[in-house]
C-alpha positions as CSV (number, residue, x, y, z in Angstrom):
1,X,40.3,-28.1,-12.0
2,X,37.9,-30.4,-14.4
3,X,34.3,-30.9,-13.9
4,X,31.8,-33.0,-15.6
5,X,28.3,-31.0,-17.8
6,X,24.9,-33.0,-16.1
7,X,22.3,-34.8,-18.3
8,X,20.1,-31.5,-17.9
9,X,23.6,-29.2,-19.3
10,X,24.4,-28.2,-15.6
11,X,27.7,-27.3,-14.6
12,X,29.3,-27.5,-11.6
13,X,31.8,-24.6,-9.9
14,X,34.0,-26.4,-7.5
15,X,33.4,-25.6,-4.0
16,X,36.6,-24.6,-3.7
17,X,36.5,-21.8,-6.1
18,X,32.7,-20.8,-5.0
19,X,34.0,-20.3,-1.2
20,X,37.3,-18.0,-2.8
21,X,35.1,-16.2,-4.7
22,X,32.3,-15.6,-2.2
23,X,29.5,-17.3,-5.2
24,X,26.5,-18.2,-3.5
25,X,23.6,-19.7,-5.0
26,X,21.4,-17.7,-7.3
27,X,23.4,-15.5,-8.5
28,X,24.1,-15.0,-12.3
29,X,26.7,-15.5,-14.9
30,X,27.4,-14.4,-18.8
31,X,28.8,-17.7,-20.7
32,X,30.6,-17.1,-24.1
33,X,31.1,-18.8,-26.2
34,X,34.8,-17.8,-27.5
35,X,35.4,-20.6,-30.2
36,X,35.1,-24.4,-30.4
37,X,35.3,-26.0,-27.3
38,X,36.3,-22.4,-25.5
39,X,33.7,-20.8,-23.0
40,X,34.1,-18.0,-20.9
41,X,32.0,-17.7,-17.8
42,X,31.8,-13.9,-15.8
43,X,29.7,-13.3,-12.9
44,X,27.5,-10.7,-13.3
45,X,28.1,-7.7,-10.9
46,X,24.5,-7.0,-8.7
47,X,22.9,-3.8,-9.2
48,X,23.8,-1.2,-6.4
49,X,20.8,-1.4,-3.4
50,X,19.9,-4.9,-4.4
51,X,18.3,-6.6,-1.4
52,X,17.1,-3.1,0.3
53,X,13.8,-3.3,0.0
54,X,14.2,-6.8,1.5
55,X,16.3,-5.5,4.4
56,X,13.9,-2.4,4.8
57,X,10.9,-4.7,5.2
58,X,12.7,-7.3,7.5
59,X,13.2,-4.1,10.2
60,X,11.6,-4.6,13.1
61,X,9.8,-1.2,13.4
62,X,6.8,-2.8,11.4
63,X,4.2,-1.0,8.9
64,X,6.8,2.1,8.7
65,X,8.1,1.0,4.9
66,X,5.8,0.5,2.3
67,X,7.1,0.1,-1.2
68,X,5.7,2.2,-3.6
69,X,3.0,0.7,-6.1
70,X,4.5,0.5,-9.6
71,X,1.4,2.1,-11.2
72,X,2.6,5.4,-9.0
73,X,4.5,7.9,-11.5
74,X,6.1,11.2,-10.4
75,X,3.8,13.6,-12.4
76,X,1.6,15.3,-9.5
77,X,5.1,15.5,-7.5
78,X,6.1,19.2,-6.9
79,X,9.4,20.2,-6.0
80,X,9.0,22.3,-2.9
81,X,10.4,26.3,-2.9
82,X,13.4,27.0,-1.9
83,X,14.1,30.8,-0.4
């Protein structure tokens, strides 16, 4: 399968391979560079939970998730008695 490097250093996956390998836009890949003229190109894996803050605030039960501010830290959290 050949494809051609665009005037702004794009390349192209063939739609064929995108659709067999469920790629969809946006998502990244690793390129090496192996030697002259040999490039290896991996997809890099998503971290687990992407998207679930996303899918949390797209529920329809409104105003019941909040994500946490990142200025928050865990230091006046107590970790309640057990027994």
């Amino acid at each position: 399968m050949n494809t051609t490097v665009s005037s702004k250093g794009r390349i192209v996956l063939p739609a064929d391979l995108r659709r067999r390998d469920g790629i969809k836009a946006g998502q990244k890949f690793e390129v090496e560079r192996l030697e002259r003229g040999e490039y290896r190109l991996k997809r890099l894996s998503r971290g687990r939970n992407r998207g679930l803050v996303r899918l949390l605030l797209a529920c329809p039960a409104r105003g019941w998730f909040r994500p946490a501010d990142r200025t928050e830290t865990t230091v006046g959290i107590r970790a309640p008695e057990i027994g």
